[in-house]
C-alpha positions as CSV (number, residue, x, y, z in Angstrom):
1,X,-6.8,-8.7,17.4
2,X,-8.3,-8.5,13.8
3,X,-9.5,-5.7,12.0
4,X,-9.9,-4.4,8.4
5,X,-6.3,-3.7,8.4
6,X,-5.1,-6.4,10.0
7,X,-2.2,-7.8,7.9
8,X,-2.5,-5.4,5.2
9,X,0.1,-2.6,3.7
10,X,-1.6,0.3,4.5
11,X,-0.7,4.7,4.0
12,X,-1.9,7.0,6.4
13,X,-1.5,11.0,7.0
14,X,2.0,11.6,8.3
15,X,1.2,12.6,11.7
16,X,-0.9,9.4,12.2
17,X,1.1,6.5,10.7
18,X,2.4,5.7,13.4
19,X,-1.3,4.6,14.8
20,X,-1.9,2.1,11.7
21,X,0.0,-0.9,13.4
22,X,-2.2,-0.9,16.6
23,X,-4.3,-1.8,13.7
24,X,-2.6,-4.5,12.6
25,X,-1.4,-2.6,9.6
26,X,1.7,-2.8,8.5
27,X,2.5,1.3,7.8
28,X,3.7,2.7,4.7
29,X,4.9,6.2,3.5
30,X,3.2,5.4,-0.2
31,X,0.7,7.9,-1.2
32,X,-1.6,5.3,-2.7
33,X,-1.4,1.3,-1.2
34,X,-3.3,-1.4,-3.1
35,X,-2.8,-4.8,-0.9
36,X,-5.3,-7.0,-1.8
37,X,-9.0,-5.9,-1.7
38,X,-8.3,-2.8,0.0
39,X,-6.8,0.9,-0.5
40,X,-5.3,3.4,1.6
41,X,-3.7,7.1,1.1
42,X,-1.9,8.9,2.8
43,X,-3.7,12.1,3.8
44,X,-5.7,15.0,1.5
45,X,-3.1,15.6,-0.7
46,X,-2.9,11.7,-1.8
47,X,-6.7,11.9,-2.0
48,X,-6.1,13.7,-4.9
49,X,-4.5,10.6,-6.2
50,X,-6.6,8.1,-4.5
51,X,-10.1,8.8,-6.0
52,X,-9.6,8.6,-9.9
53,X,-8.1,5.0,-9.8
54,X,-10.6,4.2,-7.1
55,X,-13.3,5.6,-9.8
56,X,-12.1,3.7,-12.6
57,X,-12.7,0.8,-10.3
58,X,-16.2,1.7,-9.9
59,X,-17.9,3.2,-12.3
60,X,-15.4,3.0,-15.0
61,X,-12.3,4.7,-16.5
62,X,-14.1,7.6,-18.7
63,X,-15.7,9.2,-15.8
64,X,-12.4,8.6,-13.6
65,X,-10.4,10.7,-16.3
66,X,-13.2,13.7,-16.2
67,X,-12.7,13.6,-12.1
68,X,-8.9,13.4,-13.0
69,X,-9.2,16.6,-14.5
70,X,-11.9,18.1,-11.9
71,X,-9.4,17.5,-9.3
72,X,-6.3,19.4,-10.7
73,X,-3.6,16.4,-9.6
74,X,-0.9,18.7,-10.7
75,X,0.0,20.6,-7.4
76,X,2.4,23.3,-7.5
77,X,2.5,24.0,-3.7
78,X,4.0,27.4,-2.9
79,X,6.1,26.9,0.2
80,X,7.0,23.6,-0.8
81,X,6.0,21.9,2.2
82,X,3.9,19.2,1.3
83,X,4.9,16.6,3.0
84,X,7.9,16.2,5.7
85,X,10.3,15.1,4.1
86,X,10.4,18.2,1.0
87,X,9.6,20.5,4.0
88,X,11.7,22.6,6.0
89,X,13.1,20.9,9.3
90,X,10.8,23.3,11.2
91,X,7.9,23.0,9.5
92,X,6.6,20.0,10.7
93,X,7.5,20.2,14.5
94,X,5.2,23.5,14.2
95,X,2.4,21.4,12.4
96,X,2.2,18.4,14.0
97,X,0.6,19.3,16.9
98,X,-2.1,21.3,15.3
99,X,-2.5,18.1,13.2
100,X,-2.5,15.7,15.7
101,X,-5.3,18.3,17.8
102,X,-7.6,18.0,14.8
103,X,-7.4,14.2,13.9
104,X,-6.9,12.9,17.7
105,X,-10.1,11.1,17.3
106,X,-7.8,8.9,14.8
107,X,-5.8,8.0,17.7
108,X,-8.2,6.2,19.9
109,X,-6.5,2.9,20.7
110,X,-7.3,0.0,18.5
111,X,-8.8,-2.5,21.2
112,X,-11.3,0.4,22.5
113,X,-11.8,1.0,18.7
114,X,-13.1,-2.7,18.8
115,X,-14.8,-2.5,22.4
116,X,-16.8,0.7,21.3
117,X,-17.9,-1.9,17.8
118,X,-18.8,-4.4,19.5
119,X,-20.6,-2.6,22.0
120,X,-22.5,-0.2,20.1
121,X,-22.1,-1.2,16.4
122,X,-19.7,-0.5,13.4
123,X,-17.9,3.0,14.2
């Protein structure tokens, strides 16, 4: 199998990590992976830390620090649940499954991921 991920560290949203290597990712819990020529995060919230430094990248570091700023990357999350590990132990049983509903076209397998490519074009 090879893919865009294919031997690469890569971040993912919690609830779909575990998909990354059917990829042939190799699956992090970073918010932010640079391997090589390619970056992943791991879900909205790391978003928020993804797209300056990906900015900086393209169009330059001034207008990076004004989207810095747009974005507000200094969360103060009222329940405290932003991630599983700082969350309640109930918490994420309760969301996972409404995650994994709203993202379960994520977990379409990696070699029909390729078939449907092939077949029909980039996805």
């Amino acid at each position: 199998m090879t893919g865009l991920l294919e031997g690469y560290r890569a971040a993912s949203l919690w609830t779909v990590i575990g998909t990354l290597d059917s990829f042939g990712a190799m699956p992090t819990h970073e918010p932010v992976v640079n391997d090589r020529n390619q970056a992943t995060d791991g879900g909205v919230a790391a978003g928020v830390d993804f797209g300056p430094p990906l900015a900086a990248t393209i169009v330059g570091v001034e207008y990076a620090r004004v989207l810095e700023l747009a974005v507000d990357p200094n969360p103060q999350p009222p329940f405290s649940t932003r991630y599983p590990p700082i969350a309640d132990a109930d918490t994420p049983a309760r969301a996972r499954p409404v995650i994994e509903e709203s993202v379960s076209p994520a977990r379409i397998r990696a070699p029909d991921r390729q078939r449907l490519s092939r077949d029909k074009g980039a996805l």
